[in-house]
N, CA, C and O atoms as CSV, one atom per row, in Angstrom:
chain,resi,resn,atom,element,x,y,z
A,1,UNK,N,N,12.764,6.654,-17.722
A,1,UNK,CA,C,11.612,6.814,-16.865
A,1,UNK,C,C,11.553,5.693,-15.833
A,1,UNK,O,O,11.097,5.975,-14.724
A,2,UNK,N,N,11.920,4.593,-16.053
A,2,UNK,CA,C,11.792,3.173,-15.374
A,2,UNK,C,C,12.563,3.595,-14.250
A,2,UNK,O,O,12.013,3.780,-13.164
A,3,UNK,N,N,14.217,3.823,-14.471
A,3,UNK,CA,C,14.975,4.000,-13.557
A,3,UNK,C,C,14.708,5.057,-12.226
A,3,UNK,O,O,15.102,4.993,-11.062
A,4,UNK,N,N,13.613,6.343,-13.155
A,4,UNK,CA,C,13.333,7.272,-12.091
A,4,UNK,C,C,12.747,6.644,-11.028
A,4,UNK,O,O,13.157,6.516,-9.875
A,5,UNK,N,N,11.365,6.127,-11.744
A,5,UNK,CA,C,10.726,5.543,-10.819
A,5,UNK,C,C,10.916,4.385,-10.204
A,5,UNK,O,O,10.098,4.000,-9.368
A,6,UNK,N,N,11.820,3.786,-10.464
A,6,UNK,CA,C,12.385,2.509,-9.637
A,6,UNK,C,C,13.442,3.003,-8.239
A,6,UNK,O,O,13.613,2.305,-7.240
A,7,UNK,N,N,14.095,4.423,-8.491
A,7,UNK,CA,C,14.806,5.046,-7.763
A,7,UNK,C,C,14.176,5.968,-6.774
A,7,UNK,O,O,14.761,6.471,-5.815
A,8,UNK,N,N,12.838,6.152,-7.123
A,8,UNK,CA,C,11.645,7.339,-6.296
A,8,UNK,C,C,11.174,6.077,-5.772
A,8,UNK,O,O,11.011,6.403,-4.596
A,9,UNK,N,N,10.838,4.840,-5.839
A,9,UNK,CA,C,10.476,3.609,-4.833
A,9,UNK,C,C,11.435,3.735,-3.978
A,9,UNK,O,O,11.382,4.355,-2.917
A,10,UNK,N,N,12.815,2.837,-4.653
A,10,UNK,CA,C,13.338,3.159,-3.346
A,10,UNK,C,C,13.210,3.514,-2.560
A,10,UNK,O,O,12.661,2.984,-1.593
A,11,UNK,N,N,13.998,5.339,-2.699
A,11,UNK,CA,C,14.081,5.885,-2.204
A,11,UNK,C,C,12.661,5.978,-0.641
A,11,UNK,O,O,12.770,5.800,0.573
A,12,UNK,N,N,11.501,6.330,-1.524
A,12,UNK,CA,C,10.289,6.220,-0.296
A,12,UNK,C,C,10.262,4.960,0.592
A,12,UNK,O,O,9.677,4.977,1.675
A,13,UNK,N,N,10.837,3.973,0.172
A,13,UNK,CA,C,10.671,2.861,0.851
A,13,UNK,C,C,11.635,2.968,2.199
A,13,UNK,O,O,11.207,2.727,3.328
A,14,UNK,N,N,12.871,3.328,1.938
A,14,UNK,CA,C,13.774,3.632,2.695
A,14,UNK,C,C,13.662,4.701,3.364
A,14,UNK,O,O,13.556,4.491,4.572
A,15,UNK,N,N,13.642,5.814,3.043
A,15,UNK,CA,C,13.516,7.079,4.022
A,15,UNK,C,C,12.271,6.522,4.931
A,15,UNK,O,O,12.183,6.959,6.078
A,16,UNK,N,N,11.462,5.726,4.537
A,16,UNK,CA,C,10.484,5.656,5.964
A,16,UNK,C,C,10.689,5.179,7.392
A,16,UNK,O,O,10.047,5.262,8.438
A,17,UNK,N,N,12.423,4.380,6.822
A,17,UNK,CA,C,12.535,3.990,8.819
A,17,UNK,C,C,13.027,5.196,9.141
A,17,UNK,O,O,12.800,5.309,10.346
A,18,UNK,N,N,13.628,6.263,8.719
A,18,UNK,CA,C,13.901,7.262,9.716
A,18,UNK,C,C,12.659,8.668,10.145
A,18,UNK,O,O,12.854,9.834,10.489
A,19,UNK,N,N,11.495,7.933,9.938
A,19,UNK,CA,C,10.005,8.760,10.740
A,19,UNK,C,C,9.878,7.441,11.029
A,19,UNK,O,O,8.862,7.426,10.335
A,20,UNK,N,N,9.959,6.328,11.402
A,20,UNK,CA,C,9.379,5.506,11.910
A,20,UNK,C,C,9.539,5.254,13.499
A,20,UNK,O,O,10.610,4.803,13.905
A,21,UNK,N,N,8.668,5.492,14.250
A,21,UNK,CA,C,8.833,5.455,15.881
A,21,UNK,C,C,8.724,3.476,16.494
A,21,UNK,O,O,7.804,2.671,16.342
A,22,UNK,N,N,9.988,3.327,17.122
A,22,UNK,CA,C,9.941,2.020,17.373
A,22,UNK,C,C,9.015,1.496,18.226
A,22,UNK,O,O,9.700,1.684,19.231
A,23,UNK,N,N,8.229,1.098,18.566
A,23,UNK,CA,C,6.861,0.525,19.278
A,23,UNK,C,C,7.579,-0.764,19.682
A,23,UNK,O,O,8.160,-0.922,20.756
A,24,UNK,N,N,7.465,-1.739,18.627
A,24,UNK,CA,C,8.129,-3.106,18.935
A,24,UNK,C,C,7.131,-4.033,19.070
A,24,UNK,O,O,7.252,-5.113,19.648
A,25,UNK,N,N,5.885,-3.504,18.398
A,25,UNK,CA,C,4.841,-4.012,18.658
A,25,UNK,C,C,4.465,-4.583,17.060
A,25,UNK,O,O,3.466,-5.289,16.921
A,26,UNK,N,N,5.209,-4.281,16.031
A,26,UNK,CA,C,4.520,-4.662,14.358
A,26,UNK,C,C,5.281,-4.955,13.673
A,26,UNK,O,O,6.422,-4.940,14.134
A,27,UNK,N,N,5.124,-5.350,12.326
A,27,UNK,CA,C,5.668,-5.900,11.326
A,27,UNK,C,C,4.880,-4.930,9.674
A,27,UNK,O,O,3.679,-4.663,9.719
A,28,UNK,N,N,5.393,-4.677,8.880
A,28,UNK,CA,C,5.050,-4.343,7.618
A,28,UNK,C,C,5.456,-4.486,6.791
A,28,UNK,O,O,6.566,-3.966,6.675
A,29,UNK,N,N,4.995,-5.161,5.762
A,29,UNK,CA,C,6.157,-5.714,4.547
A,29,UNK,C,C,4.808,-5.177,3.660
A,29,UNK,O,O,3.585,-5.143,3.795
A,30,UNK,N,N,6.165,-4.655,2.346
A,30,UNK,CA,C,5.401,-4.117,1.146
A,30,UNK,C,C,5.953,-4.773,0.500
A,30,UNK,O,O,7.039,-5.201,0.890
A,31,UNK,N,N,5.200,-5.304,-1.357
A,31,UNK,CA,C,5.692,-5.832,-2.021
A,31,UNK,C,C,4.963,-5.045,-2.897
A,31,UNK,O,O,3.901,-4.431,-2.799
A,32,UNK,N,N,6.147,-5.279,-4.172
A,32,UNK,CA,C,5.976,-4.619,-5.253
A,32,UNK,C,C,6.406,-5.111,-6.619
A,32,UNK,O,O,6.603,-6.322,-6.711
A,33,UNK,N,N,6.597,-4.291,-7.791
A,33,UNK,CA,C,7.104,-5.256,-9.513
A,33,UNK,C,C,7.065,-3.848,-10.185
A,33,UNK,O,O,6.062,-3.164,-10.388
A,34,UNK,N,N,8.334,-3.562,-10.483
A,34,UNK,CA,C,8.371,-3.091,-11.920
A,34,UNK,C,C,7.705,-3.364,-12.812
A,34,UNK,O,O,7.540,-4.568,-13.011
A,35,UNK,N,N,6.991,-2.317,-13.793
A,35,UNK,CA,C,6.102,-2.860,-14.778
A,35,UNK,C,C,6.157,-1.651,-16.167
A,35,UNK,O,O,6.580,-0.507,-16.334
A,36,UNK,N,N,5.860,-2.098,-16.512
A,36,UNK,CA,C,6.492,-1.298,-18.086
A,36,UNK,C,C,5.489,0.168,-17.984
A,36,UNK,O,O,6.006,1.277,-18.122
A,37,UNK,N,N,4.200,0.014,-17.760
A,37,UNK,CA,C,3.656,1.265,-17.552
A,37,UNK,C,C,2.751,1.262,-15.615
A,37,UNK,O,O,2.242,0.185,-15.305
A,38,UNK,N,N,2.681,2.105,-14.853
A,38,UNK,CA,C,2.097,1.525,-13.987
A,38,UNK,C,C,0.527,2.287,-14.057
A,38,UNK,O,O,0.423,3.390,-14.594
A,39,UNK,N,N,-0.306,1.796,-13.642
A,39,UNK,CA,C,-1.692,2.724,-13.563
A,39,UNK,C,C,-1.709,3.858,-12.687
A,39,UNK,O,O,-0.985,4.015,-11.704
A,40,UNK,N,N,-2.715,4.748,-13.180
A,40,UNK,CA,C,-2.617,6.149,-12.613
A,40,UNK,C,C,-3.469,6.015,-11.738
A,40,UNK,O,O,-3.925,4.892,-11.527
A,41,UNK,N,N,-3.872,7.043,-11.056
A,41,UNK,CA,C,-4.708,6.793,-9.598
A,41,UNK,C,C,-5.526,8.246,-9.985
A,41,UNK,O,O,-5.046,9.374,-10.102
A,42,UNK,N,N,-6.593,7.903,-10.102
A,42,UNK,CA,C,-8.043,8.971,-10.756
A,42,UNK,C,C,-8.191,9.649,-9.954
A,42,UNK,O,O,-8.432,9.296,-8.799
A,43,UNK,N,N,-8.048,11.253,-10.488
A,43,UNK,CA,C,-8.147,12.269,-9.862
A,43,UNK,C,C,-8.941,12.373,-8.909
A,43,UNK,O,O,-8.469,12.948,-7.928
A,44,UNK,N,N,-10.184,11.960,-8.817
A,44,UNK,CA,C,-11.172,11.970,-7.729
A,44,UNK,C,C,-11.044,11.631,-6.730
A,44,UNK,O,O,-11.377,12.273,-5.733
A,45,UNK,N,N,-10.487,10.446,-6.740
A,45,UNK,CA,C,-9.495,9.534,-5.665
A,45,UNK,C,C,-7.905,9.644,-4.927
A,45,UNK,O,O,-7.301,9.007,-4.064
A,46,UNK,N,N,-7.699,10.512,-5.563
A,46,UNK,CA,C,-6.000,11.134,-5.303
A,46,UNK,C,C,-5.638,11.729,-4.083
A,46,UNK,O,O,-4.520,11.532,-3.607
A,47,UNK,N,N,-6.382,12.358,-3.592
A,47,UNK,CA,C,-6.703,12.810,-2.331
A,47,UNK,C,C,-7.386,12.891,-1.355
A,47,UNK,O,O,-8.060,13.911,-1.503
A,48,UNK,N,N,-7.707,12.265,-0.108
A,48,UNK,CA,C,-8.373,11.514,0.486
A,48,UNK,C,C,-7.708,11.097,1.371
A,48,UNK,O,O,-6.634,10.551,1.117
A,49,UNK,N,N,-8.260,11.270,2.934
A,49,UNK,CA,C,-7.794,11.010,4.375
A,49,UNK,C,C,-8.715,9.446,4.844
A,49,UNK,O,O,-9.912,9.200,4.988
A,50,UNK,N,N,-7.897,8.915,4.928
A,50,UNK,CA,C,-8.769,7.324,5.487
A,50,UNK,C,C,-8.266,7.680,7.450
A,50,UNK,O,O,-7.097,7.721,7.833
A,51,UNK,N,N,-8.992,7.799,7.990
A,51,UNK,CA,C,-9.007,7.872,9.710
A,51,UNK,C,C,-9.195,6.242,10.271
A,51,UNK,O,O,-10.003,5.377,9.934
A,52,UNK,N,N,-8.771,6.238,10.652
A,52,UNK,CA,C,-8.374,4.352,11.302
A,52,UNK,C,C,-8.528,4.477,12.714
A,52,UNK,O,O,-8.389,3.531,13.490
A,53,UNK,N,N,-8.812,5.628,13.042
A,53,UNK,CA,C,-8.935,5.768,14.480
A,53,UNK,C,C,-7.828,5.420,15.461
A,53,UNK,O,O,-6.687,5.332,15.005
A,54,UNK,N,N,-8.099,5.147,17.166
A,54,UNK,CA,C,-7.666,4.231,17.596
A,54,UNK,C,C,-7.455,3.091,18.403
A,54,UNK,O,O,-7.637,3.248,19.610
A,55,UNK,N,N,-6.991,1.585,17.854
A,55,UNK,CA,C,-7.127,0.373,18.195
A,55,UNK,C,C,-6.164,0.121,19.077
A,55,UNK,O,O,-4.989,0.263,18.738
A,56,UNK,N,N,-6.553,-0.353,20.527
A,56,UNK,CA,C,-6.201,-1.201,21.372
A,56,UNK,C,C,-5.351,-2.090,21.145
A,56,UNK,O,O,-5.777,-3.025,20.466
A,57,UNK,N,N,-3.765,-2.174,21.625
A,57,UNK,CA,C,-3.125,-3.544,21.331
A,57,UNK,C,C,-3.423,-4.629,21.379
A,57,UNK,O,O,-2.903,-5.617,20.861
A,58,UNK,N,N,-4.798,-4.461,22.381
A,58,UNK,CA,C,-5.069,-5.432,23.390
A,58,UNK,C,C,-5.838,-6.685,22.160
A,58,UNK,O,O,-5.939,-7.904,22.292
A,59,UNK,N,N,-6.255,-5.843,21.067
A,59,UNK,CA,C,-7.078,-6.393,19.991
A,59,UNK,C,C,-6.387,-7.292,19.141
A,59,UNK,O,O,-7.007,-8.033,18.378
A,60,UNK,N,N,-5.115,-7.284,19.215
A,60,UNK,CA,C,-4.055,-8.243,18.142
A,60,UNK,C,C,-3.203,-8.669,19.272
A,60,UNK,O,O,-2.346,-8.009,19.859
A,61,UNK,N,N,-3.648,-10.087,19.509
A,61,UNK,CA,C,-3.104,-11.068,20.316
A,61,UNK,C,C,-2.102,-12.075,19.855
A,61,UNK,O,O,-1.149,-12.454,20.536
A,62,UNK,N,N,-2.495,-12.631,18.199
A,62,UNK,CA,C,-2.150,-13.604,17.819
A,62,UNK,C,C,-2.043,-13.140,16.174
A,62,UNK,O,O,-2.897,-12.455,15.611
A,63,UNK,N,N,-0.703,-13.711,15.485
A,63,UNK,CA,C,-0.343,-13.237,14.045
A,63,UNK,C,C,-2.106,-13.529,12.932
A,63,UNK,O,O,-2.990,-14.385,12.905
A,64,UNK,N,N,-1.891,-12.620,12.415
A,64,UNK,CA,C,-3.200,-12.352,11.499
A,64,UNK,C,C,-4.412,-11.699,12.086
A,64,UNK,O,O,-5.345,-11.386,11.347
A,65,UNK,N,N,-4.463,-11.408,13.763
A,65,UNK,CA,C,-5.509,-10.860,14.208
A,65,UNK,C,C,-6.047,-9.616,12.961
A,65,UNK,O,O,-5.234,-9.299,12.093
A,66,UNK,N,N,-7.553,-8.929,12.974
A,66,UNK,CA,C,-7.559,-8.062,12.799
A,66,UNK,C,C,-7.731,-7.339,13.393
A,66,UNK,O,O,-7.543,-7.809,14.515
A,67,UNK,N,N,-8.204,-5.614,13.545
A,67,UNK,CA,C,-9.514,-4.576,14.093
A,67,UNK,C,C,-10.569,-4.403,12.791
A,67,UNK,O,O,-10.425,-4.942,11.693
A,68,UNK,N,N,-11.677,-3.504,13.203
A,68,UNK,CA,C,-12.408,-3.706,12.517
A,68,UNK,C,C,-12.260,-3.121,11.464
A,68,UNK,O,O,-11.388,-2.253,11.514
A,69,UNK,N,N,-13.006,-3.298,10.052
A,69,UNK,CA,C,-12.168,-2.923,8.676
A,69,UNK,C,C,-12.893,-1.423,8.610
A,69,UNK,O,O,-13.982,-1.056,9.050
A,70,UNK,N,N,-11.947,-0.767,7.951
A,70,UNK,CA,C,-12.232,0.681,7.447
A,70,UNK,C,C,-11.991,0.929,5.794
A,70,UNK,O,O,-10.927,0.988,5.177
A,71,UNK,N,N,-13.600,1.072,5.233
A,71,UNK,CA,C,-13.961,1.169,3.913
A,71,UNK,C,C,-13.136,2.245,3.059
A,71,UNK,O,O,-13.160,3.317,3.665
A,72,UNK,N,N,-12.453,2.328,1.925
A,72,UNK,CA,C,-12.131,3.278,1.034
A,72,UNK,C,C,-11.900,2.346,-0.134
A,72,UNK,O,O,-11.800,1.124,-0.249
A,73,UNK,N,N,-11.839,3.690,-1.205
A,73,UNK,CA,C,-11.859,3.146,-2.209
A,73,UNK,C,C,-10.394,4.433,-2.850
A,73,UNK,O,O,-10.043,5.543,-2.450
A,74,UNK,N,N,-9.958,3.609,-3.872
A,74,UNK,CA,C,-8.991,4.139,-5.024
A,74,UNK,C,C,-9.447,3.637,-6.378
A,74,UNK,O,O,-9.316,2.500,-6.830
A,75,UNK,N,N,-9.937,4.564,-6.870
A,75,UNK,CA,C,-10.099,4.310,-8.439
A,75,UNK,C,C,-8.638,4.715,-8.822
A,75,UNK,O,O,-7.873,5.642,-8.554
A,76,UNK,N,N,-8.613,3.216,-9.815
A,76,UNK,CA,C,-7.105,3.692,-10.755
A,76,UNK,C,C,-7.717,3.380,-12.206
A,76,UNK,O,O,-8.607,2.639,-12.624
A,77,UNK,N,N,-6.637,4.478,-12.887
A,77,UNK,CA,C,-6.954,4.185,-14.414
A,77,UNK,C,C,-6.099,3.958,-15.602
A,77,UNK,O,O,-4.899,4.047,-15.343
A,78,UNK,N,N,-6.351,3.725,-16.666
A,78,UNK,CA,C,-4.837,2.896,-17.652
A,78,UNK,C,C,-4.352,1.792,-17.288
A,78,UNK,O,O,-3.456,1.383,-18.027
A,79,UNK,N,N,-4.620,1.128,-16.387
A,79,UNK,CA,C,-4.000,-0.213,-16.046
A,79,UNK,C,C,-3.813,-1.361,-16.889
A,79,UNK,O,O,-4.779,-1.470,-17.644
A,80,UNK,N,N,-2.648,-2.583,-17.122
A,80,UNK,CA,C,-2.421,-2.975,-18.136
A,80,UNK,C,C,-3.010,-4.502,-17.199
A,80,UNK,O,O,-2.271,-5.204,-16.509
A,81,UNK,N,N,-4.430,-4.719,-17.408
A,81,UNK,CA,C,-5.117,-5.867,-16.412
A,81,UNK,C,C,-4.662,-7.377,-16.628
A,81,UNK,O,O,-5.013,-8.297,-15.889
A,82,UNK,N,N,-3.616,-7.547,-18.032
A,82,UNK,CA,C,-3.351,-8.891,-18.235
A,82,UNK,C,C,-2.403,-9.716,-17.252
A,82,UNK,O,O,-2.173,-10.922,-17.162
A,83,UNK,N,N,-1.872,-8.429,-16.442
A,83,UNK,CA,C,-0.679,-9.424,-15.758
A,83,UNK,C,C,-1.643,-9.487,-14.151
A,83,UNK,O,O,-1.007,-9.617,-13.106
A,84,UNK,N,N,-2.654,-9.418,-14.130
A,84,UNK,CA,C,-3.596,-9.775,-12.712
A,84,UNK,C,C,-4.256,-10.527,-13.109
A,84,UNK,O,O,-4.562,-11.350,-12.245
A,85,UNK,N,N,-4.784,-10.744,-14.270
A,85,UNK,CA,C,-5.509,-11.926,-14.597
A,85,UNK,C,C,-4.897,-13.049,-14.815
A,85,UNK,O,O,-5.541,-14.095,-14.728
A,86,UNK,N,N,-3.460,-13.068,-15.160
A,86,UNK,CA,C,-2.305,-13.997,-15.061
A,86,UNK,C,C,-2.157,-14.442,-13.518
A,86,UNK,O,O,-1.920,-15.640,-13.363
A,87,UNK,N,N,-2.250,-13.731,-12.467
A,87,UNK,CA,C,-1.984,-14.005,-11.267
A,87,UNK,C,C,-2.890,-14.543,-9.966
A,87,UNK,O,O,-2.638,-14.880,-8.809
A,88,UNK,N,N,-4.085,-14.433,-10.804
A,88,UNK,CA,C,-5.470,-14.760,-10.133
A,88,UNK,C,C,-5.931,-13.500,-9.318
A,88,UNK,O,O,-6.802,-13.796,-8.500
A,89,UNK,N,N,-5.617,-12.317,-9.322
A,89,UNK,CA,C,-6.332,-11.139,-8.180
A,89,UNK,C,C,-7.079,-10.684,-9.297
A,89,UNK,O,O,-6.814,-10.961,-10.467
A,90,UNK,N,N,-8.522,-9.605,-8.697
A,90,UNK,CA,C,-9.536,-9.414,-9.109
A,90,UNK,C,C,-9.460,-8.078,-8.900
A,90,UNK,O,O,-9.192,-7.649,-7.778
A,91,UNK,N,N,-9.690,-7.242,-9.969
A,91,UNK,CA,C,-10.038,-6.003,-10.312
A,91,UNK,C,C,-12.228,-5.625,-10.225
A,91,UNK,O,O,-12.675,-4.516,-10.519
């Protein structure tokens, strides 16, 4: 099971530069960890369009700029919370 899903990461991680349109304007880095079980993402929450609208380049001048934030939520469930409380992030 590990391997599937370590191979279905991949895989999504990679197939995304070829839909990716070059702008030349951004940066995106994902990070991630294998983990023995990962949490599920609650049905209620599973599906769901977040609209971000759209922001002006003109608005990110300087590294870390933001635009303004757009609220959602993901309930996840089964999560194994000891290795975030090991790391200092907050559930």
């Amino acid at each position: 099971m590990k391997k599937v899903l370590f191979a279905l990461s991949a895989l999504a991680l990679t197939s995304t530069s070829v839909f990716a349109a070059d702008a030349g304007d951004g940066t995106v880095k994902f990070t991630g960890e294998i983990v023995d079980a990962a949490c599920v993402v609650s049905p209620d929450t599973q599906k769901q369009e977040v609209v971000l609208g759209q922001v002006n380049k003109s608005v990110f001048t300087a590294m870390g700029d933001k635009s303004t934030a757009t609220p959602f939520k993901i309930k996840l469930e089964n999560c194994d919370i000891s290795h975030f409380q090991k790391c200092g992030n907050q559930l």
